[in-house]
N, C-alpha and C positions, 0 to 999 in steps of 0.2 A: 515168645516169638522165635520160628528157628530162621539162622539167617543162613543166606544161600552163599554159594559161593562164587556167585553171580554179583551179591551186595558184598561183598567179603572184597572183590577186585577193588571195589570201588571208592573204598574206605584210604584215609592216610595211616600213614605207616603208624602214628603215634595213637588212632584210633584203635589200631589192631590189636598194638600194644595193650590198651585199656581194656578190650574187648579178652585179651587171652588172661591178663591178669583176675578179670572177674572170676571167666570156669573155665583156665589153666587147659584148655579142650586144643591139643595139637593142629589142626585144621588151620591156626592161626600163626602159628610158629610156621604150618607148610606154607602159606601163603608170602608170609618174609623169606622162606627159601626162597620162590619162585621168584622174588622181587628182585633180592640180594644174592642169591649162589654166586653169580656169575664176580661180583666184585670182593669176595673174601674170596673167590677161586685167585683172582689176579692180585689181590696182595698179599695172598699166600707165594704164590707163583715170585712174587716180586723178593720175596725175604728168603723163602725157603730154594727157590732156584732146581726143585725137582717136582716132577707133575705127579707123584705117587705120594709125596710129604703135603705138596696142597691139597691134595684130595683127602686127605687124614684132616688135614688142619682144617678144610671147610665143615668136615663131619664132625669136628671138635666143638667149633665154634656153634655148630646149631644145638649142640647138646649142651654147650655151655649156656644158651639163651634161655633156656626149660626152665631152669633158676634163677640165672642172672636178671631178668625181667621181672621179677617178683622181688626182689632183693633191692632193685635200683629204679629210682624216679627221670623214666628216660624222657627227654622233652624233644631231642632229635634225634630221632633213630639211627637216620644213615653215617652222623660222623662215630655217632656213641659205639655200632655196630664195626666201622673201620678202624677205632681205639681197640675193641674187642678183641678182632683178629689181628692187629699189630701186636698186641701184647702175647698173645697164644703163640706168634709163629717167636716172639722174641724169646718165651719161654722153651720153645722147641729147639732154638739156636742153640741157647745155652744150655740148657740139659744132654746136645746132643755135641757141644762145645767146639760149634762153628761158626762163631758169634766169630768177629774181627777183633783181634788182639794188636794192639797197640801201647806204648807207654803210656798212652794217655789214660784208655781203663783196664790198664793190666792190674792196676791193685782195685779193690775189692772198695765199689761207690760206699761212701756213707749213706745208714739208711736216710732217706728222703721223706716228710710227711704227704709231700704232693707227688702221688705216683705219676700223674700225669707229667707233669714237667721234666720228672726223672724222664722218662719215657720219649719224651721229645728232643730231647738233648740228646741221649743215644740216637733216634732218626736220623738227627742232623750231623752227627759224628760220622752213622754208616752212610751217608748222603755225600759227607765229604772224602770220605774212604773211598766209595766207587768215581767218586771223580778224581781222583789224586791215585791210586793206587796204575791205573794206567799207565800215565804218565810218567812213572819211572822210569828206571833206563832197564835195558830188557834182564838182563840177569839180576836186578834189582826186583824186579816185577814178578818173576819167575819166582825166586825164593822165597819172596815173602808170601804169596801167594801158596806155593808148596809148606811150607813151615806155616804158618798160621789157620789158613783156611783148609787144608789139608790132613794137619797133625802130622807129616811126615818128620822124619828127622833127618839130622845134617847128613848123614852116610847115606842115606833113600833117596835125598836132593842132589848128593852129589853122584850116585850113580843114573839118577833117569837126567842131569844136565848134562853129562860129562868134566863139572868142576871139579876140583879137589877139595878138602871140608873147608882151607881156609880159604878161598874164595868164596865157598858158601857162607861160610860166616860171615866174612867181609861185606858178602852181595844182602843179607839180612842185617846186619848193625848198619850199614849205608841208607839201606831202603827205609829200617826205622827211624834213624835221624832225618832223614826227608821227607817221610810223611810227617812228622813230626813238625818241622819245619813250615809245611807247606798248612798243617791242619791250625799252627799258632799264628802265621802270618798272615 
């Protein structure tokens, strides 16, 4: 029976699934693009913060499904699919090592048997990061921001502020101690 892709719209995502896993036939993976692009675009968008690295990571994540769906017994598509791309852009952070550096995971996690929970715990770390990191006080905010997310160093920080390095210093051991503070309390 060929099906159309007329009956193809019609189908749940987890049908699709079963439908690609049988004959592996892309038409089925295109139809989860049409579905989903647009929400790995935005939580690409949400992690990676440049529209030329979402664009990589949505193309990432649909070439990662070609296998991944063969490999995994997916029973919800849409959260299993936004795990997907959480973890691609979290991979892309850190390999590209603009992940948020804090004392809390500046040393290196113990492995974890449950990826998943590792993986939500950092969420809720970078979740509490973009709320707290604001809130510093501005030269605090500034450097940690430049120094961490940036990779700039203290002489770079202190010539685009106009601080001197030990203020810079000072304005990054302060801002860590406060975030710090603010992420324990």
């Amino acid at each position: 029976m060929r099906i159309t892709r007329k009956h193809i719209k019609s189908l749940t995502d987890e049908n699709i699934v079963l439908l690609y896993k049988e004959s592996t036939d892309q038409k089925y993976i295109g139809e989860l693009y049409v579905r989903y692009s647009p929400l790995v675009m935005g939580v690409s968008l949400k992690y990676l913060k440049n529209i030329a690295d979402a664009q990589d990571s949505l193309m990432q994540v649909f070439e990662k499904l070609i296998s991944e769906l063969n490999k995994n017994e997916v029973r919800n598509f849409k959260p299993w699919l936004y795990q997907i791309t959480k973890n691609q852009c979290l991979m892309e952070l850190r390999k590209t090592k603009k992940i948020y550096k804090t004392p809390i995971d500046s040393e290196p996690l113990e492995q974890e048997e449950d990826e998943a929970e590792k993986h939500k715990e950092k969420e809720l770390l970078l979740t509490k990061l973009e709320e707290f990191i604001p809130k510093l006080k501005e030269n605090q905010r500034v450097c940690i921001e430049l120094f961490y997310l940036q990779n700039k160093s203290y002489s770079q920080i202190a010539e685009e502020t106009g601080l001197n390095l030990k203020e810079v210093k000072s304005s990054i051991q302060n801002g860590k101690r406060n975030l710090e503070l603010n992420l324990n309390g």
